[in-house]
N, C-alpha and C positions, 0 to 999 in steps of 0.2 A: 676541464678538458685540456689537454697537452695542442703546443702551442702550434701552428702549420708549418712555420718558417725556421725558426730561432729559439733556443731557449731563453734569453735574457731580453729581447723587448716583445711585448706585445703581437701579435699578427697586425692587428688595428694601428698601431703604433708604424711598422716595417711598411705599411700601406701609404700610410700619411706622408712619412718620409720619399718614397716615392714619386710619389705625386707631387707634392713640392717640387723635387727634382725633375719632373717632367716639365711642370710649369717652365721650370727654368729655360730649358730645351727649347722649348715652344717660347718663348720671347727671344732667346736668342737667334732663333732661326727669323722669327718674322719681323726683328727689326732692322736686319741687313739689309738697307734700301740701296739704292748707290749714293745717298748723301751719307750715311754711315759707313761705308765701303768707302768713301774718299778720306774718311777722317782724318785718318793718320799718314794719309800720302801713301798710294801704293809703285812699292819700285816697279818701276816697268822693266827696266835694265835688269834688275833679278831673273824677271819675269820672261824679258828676250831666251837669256840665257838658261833659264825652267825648259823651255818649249823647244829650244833647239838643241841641247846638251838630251834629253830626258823623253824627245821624239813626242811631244802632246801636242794636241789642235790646241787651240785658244780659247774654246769653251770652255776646255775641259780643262784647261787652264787654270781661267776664271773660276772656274766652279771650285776648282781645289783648293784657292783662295781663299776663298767666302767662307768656306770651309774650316780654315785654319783659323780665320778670324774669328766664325762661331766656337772651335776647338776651346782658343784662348780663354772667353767669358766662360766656357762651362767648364775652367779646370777650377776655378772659382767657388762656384755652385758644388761641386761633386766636396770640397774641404767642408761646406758646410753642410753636406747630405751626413757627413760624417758626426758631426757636430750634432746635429739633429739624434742620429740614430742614438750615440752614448747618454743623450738627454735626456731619453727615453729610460735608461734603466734606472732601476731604484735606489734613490736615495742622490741622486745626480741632479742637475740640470743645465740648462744653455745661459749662457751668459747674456746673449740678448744685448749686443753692442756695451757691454757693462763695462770693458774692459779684461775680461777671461773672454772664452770660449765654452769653458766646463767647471764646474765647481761642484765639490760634494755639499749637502744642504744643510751638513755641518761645520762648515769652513775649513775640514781637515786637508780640503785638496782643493787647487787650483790650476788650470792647463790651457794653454793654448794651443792649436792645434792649426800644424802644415802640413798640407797635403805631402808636400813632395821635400825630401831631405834639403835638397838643394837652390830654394827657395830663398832664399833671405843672403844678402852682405853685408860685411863684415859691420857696418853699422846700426843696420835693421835689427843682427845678431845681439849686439852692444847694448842695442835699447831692451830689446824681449831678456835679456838676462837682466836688466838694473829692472826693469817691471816686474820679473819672479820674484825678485829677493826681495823687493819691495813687498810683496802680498807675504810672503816666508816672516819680512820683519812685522808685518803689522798681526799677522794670525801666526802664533808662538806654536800652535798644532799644526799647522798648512805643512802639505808637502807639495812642490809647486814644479808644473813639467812640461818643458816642450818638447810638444810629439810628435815624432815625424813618422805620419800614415805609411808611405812609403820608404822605406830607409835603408840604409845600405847594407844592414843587420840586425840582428834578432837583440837587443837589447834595454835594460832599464838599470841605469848610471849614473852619478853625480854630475851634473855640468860644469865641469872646470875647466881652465886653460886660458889660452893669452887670447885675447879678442882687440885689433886694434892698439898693440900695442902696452896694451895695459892685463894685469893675470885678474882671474876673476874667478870666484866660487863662493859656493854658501852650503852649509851643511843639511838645507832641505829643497834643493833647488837640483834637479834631472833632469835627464835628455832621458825618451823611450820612443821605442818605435811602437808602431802602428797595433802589432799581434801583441805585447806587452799589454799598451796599454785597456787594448779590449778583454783581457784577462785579466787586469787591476780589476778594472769598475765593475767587471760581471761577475767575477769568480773562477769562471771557467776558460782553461787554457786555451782554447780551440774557438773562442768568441768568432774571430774575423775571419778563422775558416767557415764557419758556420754560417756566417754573413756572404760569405763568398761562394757558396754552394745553394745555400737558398734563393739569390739573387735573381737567376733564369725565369725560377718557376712564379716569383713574387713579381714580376714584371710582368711577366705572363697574364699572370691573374689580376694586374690594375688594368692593364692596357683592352683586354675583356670587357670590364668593367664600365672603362668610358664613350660618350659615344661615337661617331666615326670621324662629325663633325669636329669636335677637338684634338685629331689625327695632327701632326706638325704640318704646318704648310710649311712650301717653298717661298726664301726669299726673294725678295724683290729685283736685286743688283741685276745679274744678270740681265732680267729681261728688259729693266730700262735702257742699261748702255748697248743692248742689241738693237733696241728701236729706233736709236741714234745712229747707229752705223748704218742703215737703210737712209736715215737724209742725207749724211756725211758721206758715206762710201767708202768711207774709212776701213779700216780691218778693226777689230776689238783690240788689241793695243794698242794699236796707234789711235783710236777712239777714247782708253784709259788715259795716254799718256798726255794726251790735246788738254783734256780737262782737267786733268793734275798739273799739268807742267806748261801751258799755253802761253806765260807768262814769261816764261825762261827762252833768253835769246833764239830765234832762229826756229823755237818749236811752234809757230802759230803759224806755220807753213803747212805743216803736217794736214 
């Protein structure tokens, strides 16, 4: 029986991945407490100047916030929804923290795989190329590639060039982008449109699937540091900025 979604991985497969990536969603949303929301320090001063340049209340704010902070972990997750899906086709699989990302299950290919072209510096670049060449020397068949999902351009190329200062290449060691490489492993040119087309209706049809209860809940953030500003009287930044910055001269006024 011909496939629902995709020619090249499974419907059951397209499913699984999925839902992984849902999972993701739903931890990321429900861990946003406001001890998580303080983590990293949030700029309030950014945030003055958000709400009065950009015309927002401060909920909405806040919300935008929390928001970005969940954005961040799920740009994480979505590289290895990727990851997942190509593992799926035949004769592939996931590397499984092994060090690859993707390897054929004949050691002809090995890949690591960023979402976004613009991911990695100039040293992070330096290391993932002495690691390709290294898999290229050790497997004499291996053709070995970092692929960038999103990329500036349609292509599959040798990686060469100066990185740091020093010239670097190897004769089985490429850069390819995203629509490339899902027509390497599958065969078929049009893989990631295909992916990209099926993807509405296969959402569609998990989120059906599951039951109401495992719907993403709302994080936590918000509603804590509002229950605060009812003792405080505070407004919501200057609520944020008390408990970040309470510590720094003259803010333990506020």
């Amino acid at each position: 029986m011909a496939n629902k979604y995709v020619n090249f991985i499974s419907d059951e497969h397209l499913l699984n991945c999925i839902e992984n990536l849902h999972k993701s969603y739903l931890r990321a949303k429900n861990n946003i407490s406001k001890k998580s929301f303080y983590t990293n320090k949030v700029d309030t001063i950014k945030l003055t100047f958000d709400a009065k340049f950009n015309d927002i209340n401060e909920d909405d704010l806040i919300q935008s916030e929390i928001l970005r902070q969940i954005d961040k972990s799920i740009n994480n997750s979505i590289g290895t929804f990727h990851e997942q899906i190509l593992g799926g086709i035949k004769g592939f699989e996931v590397g499984n923290l092994s060090g690859f990302d993707i390897k054929a299950n004949d050691d002809t290919l090995f890949a690591d795989i960023k979402n976004k072209h613009n991911t990695m510096n100039s040293s992070s670049a330096e290391a993932l190329f002495q690691k390709l060449a290294r898999y290229a020397d050790d497997y004499k068949k291996a053709k070995c590639y970092w692929v960038q999902i999103l990329a500036k351009g349609s292509f599959n190329e040798h990686w060469k060039g100066e990185i740091n200062g020093k010239e670097y290449s190897h004769s089985r060691v490429f850069k390819i982008s995203g629509d490339q490489f899902y027509s390497l492993l599958s065969g078929q040119n049009d893989a990631l449109f295909q992916l990209y087309k099926a993807l509405p209706k296969a959402i569609k049809d998990y989120l059906k699937s599951i039951e109401k209860e495992d719907k993403i809940k709302e994080s936590s953030a918000l509603e804590e540091i509002t229950s605060e500003t009812e003792k405080s009287k505070r407004s919501i930044l200057d609520q944020i900025t008390f408990e970040n910055y309470s510590y720094y001269l003259g803010f333990d006024k506020l």
